[in-house]
C-alpha positions as CSV (number, residue, x, y, z in Angstrom):
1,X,-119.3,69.2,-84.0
2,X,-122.7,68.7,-82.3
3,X,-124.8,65.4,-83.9
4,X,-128.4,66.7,-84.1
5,X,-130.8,64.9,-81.6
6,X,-134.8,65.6,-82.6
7,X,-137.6,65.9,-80.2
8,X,-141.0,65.8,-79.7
9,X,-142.9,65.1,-76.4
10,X,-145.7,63.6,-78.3
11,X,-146.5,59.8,-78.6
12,X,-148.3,59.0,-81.2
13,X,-147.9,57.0,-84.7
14,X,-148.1,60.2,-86.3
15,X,-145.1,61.9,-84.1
16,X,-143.0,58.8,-84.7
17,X,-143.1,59.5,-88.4
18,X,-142.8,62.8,-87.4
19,X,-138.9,61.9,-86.3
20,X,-138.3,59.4,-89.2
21,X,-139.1,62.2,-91.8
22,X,-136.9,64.5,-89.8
23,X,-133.7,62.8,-90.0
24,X,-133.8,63.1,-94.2
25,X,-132.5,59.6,-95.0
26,X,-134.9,57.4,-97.3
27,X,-134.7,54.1,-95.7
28,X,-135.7,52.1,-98.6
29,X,-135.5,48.7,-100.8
30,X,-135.4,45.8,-98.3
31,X,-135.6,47.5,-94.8
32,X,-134.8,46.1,-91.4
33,X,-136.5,47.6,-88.4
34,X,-134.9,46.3,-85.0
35,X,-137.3,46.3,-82.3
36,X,-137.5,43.7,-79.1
37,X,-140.8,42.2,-79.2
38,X,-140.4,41.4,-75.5
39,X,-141.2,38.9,-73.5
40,X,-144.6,37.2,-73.1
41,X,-146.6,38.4,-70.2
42,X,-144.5,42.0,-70.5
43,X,-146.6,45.4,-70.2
44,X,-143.9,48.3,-71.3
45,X,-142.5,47.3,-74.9
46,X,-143.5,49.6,-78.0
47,X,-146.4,48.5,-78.8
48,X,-147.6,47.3,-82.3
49,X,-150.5,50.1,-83.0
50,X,-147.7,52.8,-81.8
51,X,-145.4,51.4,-84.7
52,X,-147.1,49.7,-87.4
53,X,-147.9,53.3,-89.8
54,X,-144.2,53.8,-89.5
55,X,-143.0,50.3,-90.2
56,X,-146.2,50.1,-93.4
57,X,-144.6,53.4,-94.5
58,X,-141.2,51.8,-94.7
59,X,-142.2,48.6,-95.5
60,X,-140.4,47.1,-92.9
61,X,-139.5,43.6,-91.8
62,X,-139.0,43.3,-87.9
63,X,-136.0,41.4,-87.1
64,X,-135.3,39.7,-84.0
65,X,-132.6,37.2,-82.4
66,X,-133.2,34.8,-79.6
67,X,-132.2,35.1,-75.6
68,X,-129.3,33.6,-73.8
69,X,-132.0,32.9,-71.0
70,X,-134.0,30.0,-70.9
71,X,-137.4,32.4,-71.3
72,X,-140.0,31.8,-74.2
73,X,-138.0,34.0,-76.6
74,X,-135.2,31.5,-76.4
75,X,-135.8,29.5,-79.7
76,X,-137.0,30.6,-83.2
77,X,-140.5,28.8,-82.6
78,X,-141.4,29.8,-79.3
79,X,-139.8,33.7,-80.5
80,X,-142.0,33.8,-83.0
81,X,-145.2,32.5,-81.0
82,X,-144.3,35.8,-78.6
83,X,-144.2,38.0,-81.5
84,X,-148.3,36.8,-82.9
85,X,-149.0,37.0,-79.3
86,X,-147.9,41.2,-79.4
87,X,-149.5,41.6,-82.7
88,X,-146.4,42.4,-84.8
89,X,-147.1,39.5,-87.3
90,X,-150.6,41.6,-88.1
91,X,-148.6,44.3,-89.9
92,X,-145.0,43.1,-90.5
93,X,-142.9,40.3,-91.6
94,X,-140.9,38.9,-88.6
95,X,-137.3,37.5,-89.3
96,X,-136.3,35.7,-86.4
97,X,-132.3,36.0,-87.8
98,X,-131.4,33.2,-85.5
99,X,-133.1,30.9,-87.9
100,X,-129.8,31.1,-89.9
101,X,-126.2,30.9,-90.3
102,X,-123.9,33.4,-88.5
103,X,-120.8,35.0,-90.0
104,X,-118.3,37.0,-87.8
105,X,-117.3,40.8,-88.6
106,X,-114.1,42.4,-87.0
107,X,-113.9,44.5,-83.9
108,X,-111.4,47.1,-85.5
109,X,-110.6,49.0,-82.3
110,X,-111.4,46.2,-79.8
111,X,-110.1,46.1,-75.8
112,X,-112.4,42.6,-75.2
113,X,-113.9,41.3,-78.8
114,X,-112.0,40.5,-81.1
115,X,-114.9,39.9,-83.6
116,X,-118.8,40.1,-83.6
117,X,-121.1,38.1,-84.5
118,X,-124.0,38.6,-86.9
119,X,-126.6,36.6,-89.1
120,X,-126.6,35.7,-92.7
121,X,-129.8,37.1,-93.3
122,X,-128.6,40.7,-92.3
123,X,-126.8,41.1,-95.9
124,X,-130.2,40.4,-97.5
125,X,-131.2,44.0,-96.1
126,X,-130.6,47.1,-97.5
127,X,-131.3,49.4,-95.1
128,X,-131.9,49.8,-91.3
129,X,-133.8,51.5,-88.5
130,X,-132.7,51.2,-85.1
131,X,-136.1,51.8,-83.2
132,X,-134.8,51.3,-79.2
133,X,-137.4,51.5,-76.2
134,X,-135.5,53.0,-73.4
135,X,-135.6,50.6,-70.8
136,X,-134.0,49.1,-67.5
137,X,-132.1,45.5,-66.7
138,X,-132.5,43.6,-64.0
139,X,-128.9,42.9,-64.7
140,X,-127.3,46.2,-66.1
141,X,-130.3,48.6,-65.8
142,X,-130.7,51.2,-69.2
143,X,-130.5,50.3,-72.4
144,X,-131.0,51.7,-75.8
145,X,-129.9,52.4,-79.1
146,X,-126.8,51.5,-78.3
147,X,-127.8,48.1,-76.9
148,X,-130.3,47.8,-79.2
149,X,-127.1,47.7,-82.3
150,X,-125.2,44.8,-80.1
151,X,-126.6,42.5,-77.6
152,X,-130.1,42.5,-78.8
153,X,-129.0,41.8,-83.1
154,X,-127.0,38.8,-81.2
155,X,-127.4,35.4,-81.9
156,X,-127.3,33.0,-78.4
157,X,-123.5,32.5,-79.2
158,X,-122.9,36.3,-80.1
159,X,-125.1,37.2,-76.4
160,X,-122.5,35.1,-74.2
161,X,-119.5,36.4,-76.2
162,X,-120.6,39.9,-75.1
163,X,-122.2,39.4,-71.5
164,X,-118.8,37.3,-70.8
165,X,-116.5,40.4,-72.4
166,X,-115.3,38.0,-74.9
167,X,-114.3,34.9,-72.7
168,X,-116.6,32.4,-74.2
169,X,-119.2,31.6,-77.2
170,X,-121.3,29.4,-74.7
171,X,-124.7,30.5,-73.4
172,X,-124.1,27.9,-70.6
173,X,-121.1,29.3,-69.8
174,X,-121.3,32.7,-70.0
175,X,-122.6,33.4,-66.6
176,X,-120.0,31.6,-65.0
177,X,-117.1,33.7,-65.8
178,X,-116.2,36.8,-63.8
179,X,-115.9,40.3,-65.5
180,X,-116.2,43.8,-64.0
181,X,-119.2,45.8,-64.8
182,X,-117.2,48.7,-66.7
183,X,-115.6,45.8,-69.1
184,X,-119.2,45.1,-69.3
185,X,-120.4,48.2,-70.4
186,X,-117.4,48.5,-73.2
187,X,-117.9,45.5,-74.6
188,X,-121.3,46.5,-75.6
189,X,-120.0,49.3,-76.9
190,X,-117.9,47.2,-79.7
191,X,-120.3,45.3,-80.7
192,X,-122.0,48.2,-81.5
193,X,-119.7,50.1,-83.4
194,X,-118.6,46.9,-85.3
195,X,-122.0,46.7,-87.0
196,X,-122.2,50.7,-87.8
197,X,-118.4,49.4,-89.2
198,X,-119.9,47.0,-90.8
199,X,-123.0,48.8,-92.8
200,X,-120.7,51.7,-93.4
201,X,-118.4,49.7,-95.5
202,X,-121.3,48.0,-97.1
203,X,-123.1,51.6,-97.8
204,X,-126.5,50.7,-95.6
205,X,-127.9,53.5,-93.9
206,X,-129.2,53.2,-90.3
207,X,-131.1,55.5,-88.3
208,X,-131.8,55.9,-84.7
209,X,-135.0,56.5,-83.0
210,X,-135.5,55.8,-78.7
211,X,-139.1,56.0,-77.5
212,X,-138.8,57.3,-73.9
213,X,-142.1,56.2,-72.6
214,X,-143.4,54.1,-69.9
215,X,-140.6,54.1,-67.9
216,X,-140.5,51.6,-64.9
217,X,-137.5,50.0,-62.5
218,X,-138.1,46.8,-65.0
219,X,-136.7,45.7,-67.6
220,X,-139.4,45.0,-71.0
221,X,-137.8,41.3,-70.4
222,X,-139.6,41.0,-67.0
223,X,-142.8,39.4,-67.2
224,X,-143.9,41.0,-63.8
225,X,-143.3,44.5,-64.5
226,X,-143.4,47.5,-62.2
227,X,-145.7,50.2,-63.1
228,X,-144.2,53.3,-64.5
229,X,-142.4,55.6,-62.0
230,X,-142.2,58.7,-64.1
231,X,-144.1,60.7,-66.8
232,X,-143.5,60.0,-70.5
233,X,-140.5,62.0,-71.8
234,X,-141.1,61.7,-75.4
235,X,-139.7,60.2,-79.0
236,X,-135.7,61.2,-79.5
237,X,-134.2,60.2,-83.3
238,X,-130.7,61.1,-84.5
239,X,-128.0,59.5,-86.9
240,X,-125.7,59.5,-84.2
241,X,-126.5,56.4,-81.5
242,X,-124.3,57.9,-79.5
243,X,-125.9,61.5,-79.1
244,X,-129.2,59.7,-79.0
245,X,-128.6,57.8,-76.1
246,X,-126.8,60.7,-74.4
247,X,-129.7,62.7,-75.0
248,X,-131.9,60.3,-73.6
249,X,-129.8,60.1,-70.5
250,X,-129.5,64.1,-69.9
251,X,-133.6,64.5,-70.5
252,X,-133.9,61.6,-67.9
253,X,-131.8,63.7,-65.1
254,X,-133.7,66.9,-65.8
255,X,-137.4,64.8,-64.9
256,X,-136.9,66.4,-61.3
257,X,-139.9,63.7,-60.4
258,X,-140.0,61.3,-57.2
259,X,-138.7,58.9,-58.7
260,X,-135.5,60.6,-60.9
261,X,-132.9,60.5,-58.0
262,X,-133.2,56.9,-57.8
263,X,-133.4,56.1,-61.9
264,X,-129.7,58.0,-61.7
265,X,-128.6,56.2,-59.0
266,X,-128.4,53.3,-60.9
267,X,-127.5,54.5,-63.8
268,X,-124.7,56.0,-62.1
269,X,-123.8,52.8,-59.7
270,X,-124.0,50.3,-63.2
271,X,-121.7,52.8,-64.6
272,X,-123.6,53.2,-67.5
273,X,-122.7,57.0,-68.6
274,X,-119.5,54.9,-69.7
275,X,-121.0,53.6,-72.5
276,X,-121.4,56.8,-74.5
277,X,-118.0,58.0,-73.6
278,X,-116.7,54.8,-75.0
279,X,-118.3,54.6,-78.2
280,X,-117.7,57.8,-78.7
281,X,-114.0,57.4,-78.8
282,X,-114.8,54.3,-80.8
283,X,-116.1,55.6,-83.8
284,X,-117.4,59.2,-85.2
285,X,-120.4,59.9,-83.0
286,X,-120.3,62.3,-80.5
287,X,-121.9,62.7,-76.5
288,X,-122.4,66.6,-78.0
289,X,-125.7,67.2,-79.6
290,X,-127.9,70.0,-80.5
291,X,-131.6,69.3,-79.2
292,X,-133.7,69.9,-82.3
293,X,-137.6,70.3,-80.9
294,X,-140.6,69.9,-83.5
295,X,-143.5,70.1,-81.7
């Protein structure tokens, strides 16, 4: 059966809410909202006026973990000075997880993790919104929801078990060892679907919502960003990651701009359509959705 995708072109605090209300699940109690607050000197991330009615409404704490790169974002401290510097400490609390213990969760069908890797302070939540800004690696080019539930919830040591498709725990390390893009790709896809395992069995409720704005050849991560190549798509949410994602990826493809042949060139080259397929026949999403539009 088709997951149900929602739509609307419009960006605006108002639309995002919009989406949120949409889906009919009360995130409530102690609620975690997941978004990157991107590296300092960035120009593309969602931007704290954009979000902050939607995280008040929810009364929302913005969690982050640190990088596996040697960037500003790669301790608590210096994470946390990134996140005043974007304005999301005017209008949230910020839990930079990495500040605590880390327990591991099991992969249950798993080809390269065995086990994930998540932070104490995500049982103190009750509840969770996935809010993903579709975006572009220098690395592994587009990433969202999906991404968004594995490498970027990771603590340094859960990153380099997932970039090195479960060979080592070592942020040194991890670019050393050889892997092929596609094992890549699935390993991000268990990760993922370990943590949906995970809050399933523990009755929390996620939702998924991807702003598809902004979109430029770099990654929110790159400090020296390229302008935008293409117009604004618009604000996707679903409780389905997967159908999310996909829907994200199909809206993309039918942009018809300058710019489009090239975005799904290297979506296509990075093998990145993989990742939906393989979720998919990790858990009980689907790639099949039925667009909803509200505007």
């Amino acid at each position: 059966m088709p997951s149900k995708v929602y739509f609307t072109k419009e960006i605006t605090p108002e639309s995002l809410i919009r989406i949120y209300e949409k889906l009919w699940v009360e995130l409530k109690w102690k609620v975690w909202v997941k978004v990157s607050t991107w590296e300092r000197g960035s120009k593309w991330y969602l931007k704290a006026d954009l979000i902050e009615p939607l995280v008040k409404k929810l009364n929302g704490t913005i969690i982050e973990c640190n990088t596996a790169y040697d960037w500003a974002r790669n301790t608590a401290e210096d994470h946390m000075e990134v996140a005043k510097e974007h304005w999301f400490t005017s209008f949230a609390e910020v839990d930079i997880m990495d500040a605590n213990w880390e327990f591991k969760i099991p992969v249950n069908k798993w080809k390269h993790l065995k086990y994930d890797i998540i932070w104490e302070n995500f049982k103190n939540y009750d509840s969770i919104l996935n809010l993903a800004h579709w975006k572009w690696h220098t690395m592994w080019w587009f990433w969202a929801n999906l991404k968004n539930q594995s490498i970027w919830i990771a603590s340094r040591n859960w990153k380099a078990y997932i970039h090195s498709c479960g060979q080592t725990e070592d942020p040194d390390e991890c670019w050393k060892v050889k892997y092929e893009q596609w094992d890549f790709i699935e390993s991000m896809a268990e990760a993922a679907t370990a943590v949906a395992d995970y809050l399933k069995e523990n009755n929390k409720p996620i939702l998924y919502i991807t702003v598809a704005n902004a979109i430029s050849l770099d990654c929110d991560c790159d400090a020296h960003q390229w302008d935008p190549v293409i117009a604004d798509i618009g604000i996707f949410g679903s409780l389905d990651p997967v159908a999310n994602d996909q829907a994200f990826l199909d809206a993309i493809r039918s942009t018809h701009e300058e710019w489009t042949k090239d975005i799904e060139e290297r979506i296509d080259t990075r093998k990145w359509r993989h990742i939906t397929e393989y979720a998919e026949s990790l858990w009980l999403w689907s790639t099949k959705y039925e667009l909803i539009k509200i505007d």
